[in-house]
C-alpha positions as CSV (number, residue, x, y, z in Angstrom):
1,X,-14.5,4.5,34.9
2,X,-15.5,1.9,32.8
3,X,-17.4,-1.2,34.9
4,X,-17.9,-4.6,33.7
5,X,-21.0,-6.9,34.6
6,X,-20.2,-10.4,35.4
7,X,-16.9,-12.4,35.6
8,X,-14.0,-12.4,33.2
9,X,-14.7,-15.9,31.7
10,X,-12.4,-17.2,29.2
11,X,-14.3,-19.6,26.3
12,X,-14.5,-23.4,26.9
13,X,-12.7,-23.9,23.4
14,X,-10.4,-21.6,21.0
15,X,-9.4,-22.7,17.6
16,X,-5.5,-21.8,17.2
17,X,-5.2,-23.6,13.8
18,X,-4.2,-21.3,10.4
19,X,-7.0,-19.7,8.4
20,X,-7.2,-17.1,6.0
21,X,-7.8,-13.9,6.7
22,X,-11.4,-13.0,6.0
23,X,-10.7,-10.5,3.8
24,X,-8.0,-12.5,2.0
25,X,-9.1,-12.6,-2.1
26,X,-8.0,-16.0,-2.5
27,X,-9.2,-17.7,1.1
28,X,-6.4,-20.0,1.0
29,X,-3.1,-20.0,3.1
30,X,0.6,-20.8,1.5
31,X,2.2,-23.9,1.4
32,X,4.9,-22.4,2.8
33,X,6.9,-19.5,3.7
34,X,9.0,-20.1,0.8
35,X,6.7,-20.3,-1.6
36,X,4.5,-17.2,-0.5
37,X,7.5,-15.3,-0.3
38,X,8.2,-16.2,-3.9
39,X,5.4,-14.2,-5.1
40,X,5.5,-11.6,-2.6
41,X,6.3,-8.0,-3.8
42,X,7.5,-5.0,-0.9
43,X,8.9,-2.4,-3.2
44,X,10.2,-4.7,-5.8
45,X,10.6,-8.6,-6.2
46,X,12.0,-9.9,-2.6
47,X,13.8,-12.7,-4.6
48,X,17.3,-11.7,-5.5
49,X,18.6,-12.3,-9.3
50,X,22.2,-13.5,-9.9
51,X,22.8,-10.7,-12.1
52,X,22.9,-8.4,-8.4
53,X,25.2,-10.9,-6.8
54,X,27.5,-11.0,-9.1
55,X,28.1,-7.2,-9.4
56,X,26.9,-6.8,-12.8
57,X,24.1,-4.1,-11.8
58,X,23.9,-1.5,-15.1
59,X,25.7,-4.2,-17.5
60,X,22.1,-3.9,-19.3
61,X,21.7,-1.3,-21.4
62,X,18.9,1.2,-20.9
63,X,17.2,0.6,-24.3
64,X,17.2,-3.2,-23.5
65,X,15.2,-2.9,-20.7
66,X,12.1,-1.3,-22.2
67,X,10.3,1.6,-22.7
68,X,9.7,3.9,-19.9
69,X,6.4,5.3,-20.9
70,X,3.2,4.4,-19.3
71,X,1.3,1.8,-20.7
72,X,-2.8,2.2,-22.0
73,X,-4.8,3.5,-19.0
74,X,-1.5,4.4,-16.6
75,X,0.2,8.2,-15.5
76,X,2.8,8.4,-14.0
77,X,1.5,11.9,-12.5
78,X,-1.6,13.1,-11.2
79,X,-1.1,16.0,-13.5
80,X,-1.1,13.6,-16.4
81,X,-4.7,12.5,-15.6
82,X,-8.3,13.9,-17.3
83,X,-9.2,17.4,-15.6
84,X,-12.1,15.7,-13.0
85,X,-9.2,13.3,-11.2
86,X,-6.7,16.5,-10.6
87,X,-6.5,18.1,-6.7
88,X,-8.8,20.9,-6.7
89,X,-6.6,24.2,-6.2
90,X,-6.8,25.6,-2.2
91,X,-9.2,28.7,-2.3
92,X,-7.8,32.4,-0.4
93,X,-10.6,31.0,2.2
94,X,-9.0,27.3,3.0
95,X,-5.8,28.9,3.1
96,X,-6.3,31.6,6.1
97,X,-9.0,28.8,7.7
98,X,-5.9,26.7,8.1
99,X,-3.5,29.6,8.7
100,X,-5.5,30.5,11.7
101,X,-6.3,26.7,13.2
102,X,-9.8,27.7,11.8
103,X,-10.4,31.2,13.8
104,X,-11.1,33.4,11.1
105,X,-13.8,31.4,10.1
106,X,-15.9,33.0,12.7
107,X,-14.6,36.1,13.1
């Protein structure tokens, strides 16, 4: 059990205004909702194009939309990268360590 010395005792004074997280890169809060959520990015833009509302997804060709390689220093794979960056292949030994739930390591 877990005892506490002294009283609970909440502080004199507790500053509930806005601030930045402390790890934030920039140190500054948005205006607004509206305009952080302008640059904000989950899996795509979250600002909606009239081209999707008005039902015209795929009236852009394929070509006109660019090229689909990777650019100068990008994979699209982690088999594409340089030998050192690849997964190291699981040895007969990992494999029956975890197999077992790590028995046969000391049997």
């Amino acid at each position: 059990m877990i005892k506490f010395l002294g009283k609970r005792v909440p502080p004199a004074n507790v500053d509930h205004s806005p601030h930045a997280h402390p790890a934030s890169p920039s140190q500054t809060l948005p205006d607004s909702f509206a305009t952080y959520r302008q640059k904000a990015q989950q899996h795509g833009p979250l600002t909606h194009s009239s081209n999707y509302h008005s039902g015209a997804i795929g009236s852009h060709s394929g070509h006109s939309l660019g090229s689909v390689e990777p650019g100068r220093g990008e994979v699209f794979d982690r088999s594409d990268l340089p030998s050192r960056f690849r997964r190291t292949p699981w040895t007969q030994a990992e494999i029956d360590a975890i197999e077992s739930g790590g028995a046969s390591m000391f049997a």
